[in-house]
Structure formats: structure tokens, C-alpha cells
C-alpha positions in Angstrom: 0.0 0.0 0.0 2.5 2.7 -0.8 1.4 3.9 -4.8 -0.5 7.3 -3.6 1.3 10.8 -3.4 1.7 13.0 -0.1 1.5 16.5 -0.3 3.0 18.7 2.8 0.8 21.0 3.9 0.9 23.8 7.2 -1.8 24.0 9.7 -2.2 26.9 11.9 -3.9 26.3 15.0 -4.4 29.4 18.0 -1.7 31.2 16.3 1.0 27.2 16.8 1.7 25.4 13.3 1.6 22.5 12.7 3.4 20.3 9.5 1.5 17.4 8.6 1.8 14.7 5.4 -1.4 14.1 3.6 -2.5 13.1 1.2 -2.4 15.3 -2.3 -5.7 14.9 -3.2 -9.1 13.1 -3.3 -8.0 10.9 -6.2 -5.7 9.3 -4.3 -6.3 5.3 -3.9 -3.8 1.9 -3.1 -5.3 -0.7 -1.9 -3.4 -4.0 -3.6 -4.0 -6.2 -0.6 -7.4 -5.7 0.1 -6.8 -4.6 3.5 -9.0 -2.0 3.5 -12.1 -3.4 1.4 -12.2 -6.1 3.7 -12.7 -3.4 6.6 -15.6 -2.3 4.1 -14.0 0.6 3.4 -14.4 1.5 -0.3 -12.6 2.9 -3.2 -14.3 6.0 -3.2 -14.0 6.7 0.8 -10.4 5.7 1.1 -8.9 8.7 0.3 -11.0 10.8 3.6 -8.5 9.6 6.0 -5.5 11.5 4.8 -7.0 15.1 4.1 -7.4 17.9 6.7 -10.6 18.6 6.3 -12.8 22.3 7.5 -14.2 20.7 10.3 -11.4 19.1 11.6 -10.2 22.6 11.8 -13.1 24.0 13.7 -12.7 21.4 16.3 -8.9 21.2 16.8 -9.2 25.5 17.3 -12.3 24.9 19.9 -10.7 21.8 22.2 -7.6 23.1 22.1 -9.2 26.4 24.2 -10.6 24.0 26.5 -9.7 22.7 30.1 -9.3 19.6 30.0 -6.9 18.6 32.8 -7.3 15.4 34.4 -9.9 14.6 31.6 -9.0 11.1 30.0 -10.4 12.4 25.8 -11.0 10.1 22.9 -11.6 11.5 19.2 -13.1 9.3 17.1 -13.0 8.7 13.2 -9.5 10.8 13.9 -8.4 10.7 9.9 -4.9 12.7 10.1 -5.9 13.6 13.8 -5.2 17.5 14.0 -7.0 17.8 17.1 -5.1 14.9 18.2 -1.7 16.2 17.8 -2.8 19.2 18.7 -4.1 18.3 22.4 -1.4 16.1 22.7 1.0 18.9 22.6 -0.7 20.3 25.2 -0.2 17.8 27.5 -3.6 16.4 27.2 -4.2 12.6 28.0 -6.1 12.0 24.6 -6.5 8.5 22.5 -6.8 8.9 19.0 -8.9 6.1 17.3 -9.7 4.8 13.4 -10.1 2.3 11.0 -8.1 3.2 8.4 -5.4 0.9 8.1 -2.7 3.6 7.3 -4.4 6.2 10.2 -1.9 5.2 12.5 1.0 5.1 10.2 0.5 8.8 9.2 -0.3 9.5 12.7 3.3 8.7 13.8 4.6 10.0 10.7 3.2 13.6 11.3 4.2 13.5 15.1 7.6 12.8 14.4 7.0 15.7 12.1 6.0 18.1 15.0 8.6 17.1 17.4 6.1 15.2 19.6 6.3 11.5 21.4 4.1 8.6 20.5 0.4 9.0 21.2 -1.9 6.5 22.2 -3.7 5.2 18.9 -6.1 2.2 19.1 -8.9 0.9 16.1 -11.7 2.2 16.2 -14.6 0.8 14.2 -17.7 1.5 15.3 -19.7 -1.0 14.5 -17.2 -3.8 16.2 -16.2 -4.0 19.9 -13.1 -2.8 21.5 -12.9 -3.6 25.2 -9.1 -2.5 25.1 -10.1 1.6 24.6 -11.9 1.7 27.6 -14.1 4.9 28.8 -13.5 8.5 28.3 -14.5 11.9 30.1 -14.7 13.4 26.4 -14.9 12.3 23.2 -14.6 14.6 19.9 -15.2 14.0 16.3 -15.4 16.0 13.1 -17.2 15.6 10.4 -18.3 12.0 11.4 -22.1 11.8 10.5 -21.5 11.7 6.6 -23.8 8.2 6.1 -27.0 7.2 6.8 -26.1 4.4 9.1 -23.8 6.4 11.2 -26.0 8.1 13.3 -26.2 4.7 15.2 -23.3 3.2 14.5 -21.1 6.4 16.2 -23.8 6.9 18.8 -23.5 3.2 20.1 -19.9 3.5 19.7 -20.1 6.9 22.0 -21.9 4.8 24.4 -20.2 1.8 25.0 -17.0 3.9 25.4 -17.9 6.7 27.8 -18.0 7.2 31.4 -20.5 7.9 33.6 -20.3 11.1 33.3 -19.2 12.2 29.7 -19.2 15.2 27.3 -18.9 14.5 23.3 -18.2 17.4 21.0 -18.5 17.0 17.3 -18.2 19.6 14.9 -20.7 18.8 11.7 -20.6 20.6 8.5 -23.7 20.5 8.5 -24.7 16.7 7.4 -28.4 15.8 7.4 -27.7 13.0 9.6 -27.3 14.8 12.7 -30.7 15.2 14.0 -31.0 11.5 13.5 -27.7 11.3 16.1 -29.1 13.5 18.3 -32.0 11.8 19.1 -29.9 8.7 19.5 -27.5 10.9 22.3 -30.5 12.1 24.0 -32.0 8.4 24.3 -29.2 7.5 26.2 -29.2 9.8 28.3 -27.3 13.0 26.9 -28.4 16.5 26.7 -27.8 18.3 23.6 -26.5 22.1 23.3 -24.8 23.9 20.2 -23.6 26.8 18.6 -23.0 27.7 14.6 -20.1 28.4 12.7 -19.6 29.6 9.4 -16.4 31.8 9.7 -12.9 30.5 8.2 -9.1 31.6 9.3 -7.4 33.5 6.4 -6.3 30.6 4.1 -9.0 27.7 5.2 -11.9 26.5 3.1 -15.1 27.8 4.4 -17.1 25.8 6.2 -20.4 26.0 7.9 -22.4 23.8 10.4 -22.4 23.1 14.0 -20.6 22.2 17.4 -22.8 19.8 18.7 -22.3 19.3 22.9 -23.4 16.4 24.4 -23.4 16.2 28.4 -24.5 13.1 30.4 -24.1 13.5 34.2 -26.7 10.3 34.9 -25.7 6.4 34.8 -25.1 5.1 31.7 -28.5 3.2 29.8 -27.9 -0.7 28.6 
């Protein structure tokens, strides 16, 4: 699996940047072994991994302006992981997770790139258990709701894998799957706040939709 091109790209994030490898474009495809069709993930969706999409933007800027000491954080669907890297520079005890079986390859390429130690990277497919990632205070995704059967696939997921007491934070572009998750979050127990954005940094892709906030301070439903 190595017949796709990189690009280099710079990522600014609360004023820190960040070099990461990704992939050049959306055309992008190797899959000679199979490896990742028989994860079910296609030819067309290969290439979403290894881009740094708007979204993942929005939410690496809004965690990284968080508190979250002493917070154990998982971000889901991670792709290149910005917000990964970026909380993990800031000393944050986060877990990136994905599928993708080159996720965790570029993940250790691109913190080597930034000067930064290992992180903790474990699979995460959602429709599959993983009693080895355990339960988190937070967990963060962007742009994670982008098919139909996702709302329930990444909702179950969410649940199995937080605490007690748990936040979630996804930033949407705004998908039409996400009242669908909502109502999914708030059957298990989760409230449901958010706020809009629509506003880019200079050089980003605009990008509108939501952060989504998800707070569950009751026990955990079966």
C-alpha cells in the first residue's frame, strides 16, 4: 500500500503550526491487498483519511481552548488527527482512534514531524467491539455523520466507550444525519447544546455547520 502521493501542507492552529503529510488529493487510492475493502471501506472513501478537512479545523481550534486537565479524551474517526496532535502537545491525556489501516502510520509519521512522542492510537470501528479503549471523560469527532447508518453506528460507539459522566463534542458541517444522532444521544441519556459556525481563518476552506455538545451527568442506559 504505498502507490499514492503525499503533499505537505501547514496548519495553523491558535496562532502554533503544525506540518503534517497528507494526502495530495481526493484521487488518491492503493489498496493492492485488500486490506481495507475487507474493513468495508471502499474505493471512493479511502482517500478521507489522509485530508485535513474544515471541520477538523473548527474542532482542533475549539478543544484546544478547553480545560481539560485530568480529563481522560478520545476523538473518534481521527483521519490525520489535528486535534489529536494538537491536544497532545498540550499535554492532554487524549486516544486517538480509526479504522483506516494507514491512520496510524500517518499519525506517527506527522508527530515525528512536530517534534512530539508517541500517542496513544487504538482501532476504532464503530460497528465492532473494543474492550481494550476503555471509557473517556470526552470524546470529539469532526465531520463523522456523513452516512446514513452512522448516526447509530457512532452513537452506540459513544456509548459503549464513555464514562458515567461524559461530554462529546462533534463539529458537523452540517450533514443531514445529525438530528438522526441527536435523538440517539439524547435516548441515552445525553443532553444536547450547540452553537454555529460559518467563519474561516485566512487561508482555510469555508465551512459551515455546528458544534454539537453532548453532556451526560446520569448512569449510563444498557
Amino acid at each position: 500500500m504505498s502507490s499514492y502521493e503525499l503533499r505537505r501542507q501547514t496548519v495553523s492552529v491558535l496562532s502554533h503550526e503544525y506540518t503534517l503529510r497528507t494526502l495530495l488529493d481526493r484521487q488518491q487510492f492503493s489498496d493492492d491487498e485488500n486490506i481495507a475493502a475487507d474493513l468495508g471501506i471502499s474505493s471512493a472513501t479511502w482517500c478521507l483519511f489522509g485530508m485535513v478537512w474544515p471541520a477538523s479545523r473548527i474542532l482542533a481550534t475549539h478543544v484546544s481552548g478547553m480545560d481539560l486537565r485530568g480529563m481522560k479524551v478520545l476523538e473518534i474517526g481521527c483521519g490525520i488527527g489535528l486535534s489529536s496532535i494538537v491536544l497532545h502537545r498540550l499535554g492532554v491525556d487524549i486516544t486517538a482512534s480509526d479504522y483506516h489501516p494507514l491512520a496510524e502510520e500517518f499519525m506517527r509519521l506527522n508527530l515525528k514531524a512536530n517534534n512530539l512522542p508517541p500517542i496513544k492510537f487504538l482501532t476504532g470501528n464503530w460497528d465492532t467491539e473494543n474492550p481494550l479503549l476503555g471509557e473517556f471523560d470526552l470524546i470529539i469527532g469532526s465531520d463523522v455523520l456523513y452516512e446514513p447508518a452512522h448516526p447509530g453506528l457512532v452513537s452506540g460507539f459513544i456509548n459503549r466507550h464513555s464514562e458515567k459522566q461524559s461530554d462529546v463534542i462533534i463539529a458537523d458541517p452540517n450533514r443531514g444525519n445529525r438530528g438522526r444522532f441527536t435523538r440517539h444521544m439524547q435516548a441515552m441519556g445525553f443532553s444536547h447544546s450547540f452553537k454555529t459556525f460559518g467563519k474561516a481563518e485566512k487561508g482555510e476552506t469555508p465551512c459551515k455547520g455546528r458544534l454539537m455538545h453532548y453532556r451526560r451527568s446520569t448512569t449510563l442506559v444498557d
